[in-house]
Backbone as CSV, one residue per row, in Angstrom:
resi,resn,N_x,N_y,N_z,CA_x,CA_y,CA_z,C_x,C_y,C_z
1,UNK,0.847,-1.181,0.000,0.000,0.000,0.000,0.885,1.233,0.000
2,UNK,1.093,2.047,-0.813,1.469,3.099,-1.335,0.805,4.459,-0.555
3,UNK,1.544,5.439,0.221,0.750,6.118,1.478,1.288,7.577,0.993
4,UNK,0.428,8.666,0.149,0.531,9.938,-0.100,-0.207,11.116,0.541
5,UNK,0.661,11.797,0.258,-0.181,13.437,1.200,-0.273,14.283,0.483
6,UNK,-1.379,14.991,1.450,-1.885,16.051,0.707,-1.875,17.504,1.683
7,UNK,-1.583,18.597,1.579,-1.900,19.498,2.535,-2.487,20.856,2.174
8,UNK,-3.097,21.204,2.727,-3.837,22.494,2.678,-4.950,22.876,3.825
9,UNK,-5.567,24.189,4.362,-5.775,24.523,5.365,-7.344,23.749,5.374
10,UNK,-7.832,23.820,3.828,-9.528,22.914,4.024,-9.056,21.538,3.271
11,UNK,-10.045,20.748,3.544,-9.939,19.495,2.895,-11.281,19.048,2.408
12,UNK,-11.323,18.498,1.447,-12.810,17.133,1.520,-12.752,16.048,0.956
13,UNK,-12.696,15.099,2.336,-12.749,13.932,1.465,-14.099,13.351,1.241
14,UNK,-14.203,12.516,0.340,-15.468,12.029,-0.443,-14.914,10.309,-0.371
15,UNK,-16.277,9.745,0.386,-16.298,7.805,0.201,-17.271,7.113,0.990
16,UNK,-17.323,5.829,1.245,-18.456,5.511,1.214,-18.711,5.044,3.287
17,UNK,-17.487,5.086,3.560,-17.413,5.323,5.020,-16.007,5.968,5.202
18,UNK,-16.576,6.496,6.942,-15.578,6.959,7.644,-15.550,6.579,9.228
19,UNK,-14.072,6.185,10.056,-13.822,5.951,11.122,-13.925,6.762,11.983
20,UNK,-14.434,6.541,13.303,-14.935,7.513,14.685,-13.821,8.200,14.504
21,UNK,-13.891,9.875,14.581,-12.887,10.645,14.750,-12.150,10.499,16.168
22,UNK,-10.712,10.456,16.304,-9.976,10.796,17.058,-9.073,11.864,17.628
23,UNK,-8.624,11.986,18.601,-8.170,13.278,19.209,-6.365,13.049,19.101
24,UNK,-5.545,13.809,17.920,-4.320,13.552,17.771,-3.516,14.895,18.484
25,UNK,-2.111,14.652,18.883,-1.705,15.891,19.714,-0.698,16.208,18.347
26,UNK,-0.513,17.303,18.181,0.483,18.180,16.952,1.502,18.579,17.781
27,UNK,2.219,19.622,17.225,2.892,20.660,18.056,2.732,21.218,18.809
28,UNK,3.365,21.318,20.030,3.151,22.093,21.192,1.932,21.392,22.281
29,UNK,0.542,22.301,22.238,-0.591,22.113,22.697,-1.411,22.087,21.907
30,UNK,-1.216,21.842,20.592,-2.469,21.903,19.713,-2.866,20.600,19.168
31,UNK,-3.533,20.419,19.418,-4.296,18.584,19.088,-5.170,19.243,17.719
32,UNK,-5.483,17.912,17.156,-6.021,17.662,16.019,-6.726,16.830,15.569
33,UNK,-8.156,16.408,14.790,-8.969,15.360,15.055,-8.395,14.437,13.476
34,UNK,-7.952,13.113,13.280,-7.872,12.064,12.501,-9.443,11.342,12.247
35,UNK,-9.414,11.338,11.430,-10.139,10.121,10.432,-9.873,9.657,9.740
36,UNK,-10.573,8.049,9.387,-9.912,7.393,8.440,-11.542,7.187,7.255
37,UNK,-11.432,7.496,5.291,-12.244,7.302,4.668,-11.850,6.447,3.741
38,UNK,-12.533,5.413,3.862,-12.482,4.343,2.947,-13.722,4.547,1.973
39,UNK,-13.472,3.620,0.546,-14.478,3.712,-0.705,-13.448,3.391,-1.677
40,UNK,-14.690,2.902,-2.612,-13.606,2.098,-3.762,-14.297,3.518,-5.000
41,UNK,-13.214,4.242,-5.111,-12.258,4.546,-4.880,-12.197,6.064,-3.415
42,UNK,-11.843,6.163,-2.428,-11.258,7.302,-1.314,-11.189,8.756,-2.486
43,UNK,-12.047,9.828,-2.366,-11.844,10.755,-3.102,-10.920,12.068,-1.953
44,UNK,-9.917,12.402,-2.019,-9.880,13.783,-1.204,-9.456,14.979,-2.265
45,UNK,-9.585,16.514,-1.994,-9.480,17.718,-2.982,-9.125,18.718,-1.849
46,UNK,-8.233,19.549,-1.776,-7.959,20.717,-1.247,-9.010,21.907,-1.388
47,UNK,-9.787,22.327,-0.830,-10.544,23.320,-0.829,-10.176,24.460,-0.434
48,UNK,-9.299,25.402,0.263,-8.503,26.187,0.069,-7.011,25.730,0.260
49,UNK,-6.353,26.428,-0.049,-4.863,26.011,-0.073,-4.071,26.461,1.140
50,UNK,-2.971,25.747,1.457,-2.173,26.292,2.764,-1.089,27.366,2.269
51,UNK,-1.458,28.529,2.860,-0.351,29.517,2.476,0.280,30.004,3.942
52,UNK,1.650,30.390,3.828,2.866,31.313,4.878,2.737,32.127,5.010
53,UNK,2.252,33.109,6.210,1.722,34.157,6.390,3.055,34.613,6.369
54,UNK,4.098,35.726,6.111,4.807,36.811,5.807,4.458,37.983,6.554
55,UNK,5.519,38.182,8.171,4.981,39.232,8.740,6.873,40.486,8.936
């Protein structure tokens, strides 16, 4: 199984199920919720993009 990423600040994935969300810890103090979407075929699309704020 072949395992790719994708990143950007929105996401959507599209399929025919999805796994109870879980509570993941990131950097620092900031946690983050995981799911897993299965479907023959798993669709995901970036809905806005991740940009570097420049201060």
């Amino acid at each position: 199984m072949s395992s790719q990423k994708i990143e950007g600040e929105k996401i959507r994935c599209v399929g025919r199920r999805i796994s109870k969300p879980r509570l993941i810890h990131q950097t620092g103090k900031h946690r983050a919720i995981e799911i897993f979407v299965e479907g023959k075929p798993a669709k995901a699309e970036i809905v806005k993009a991740w940009r570097v704020l420049k201060r």
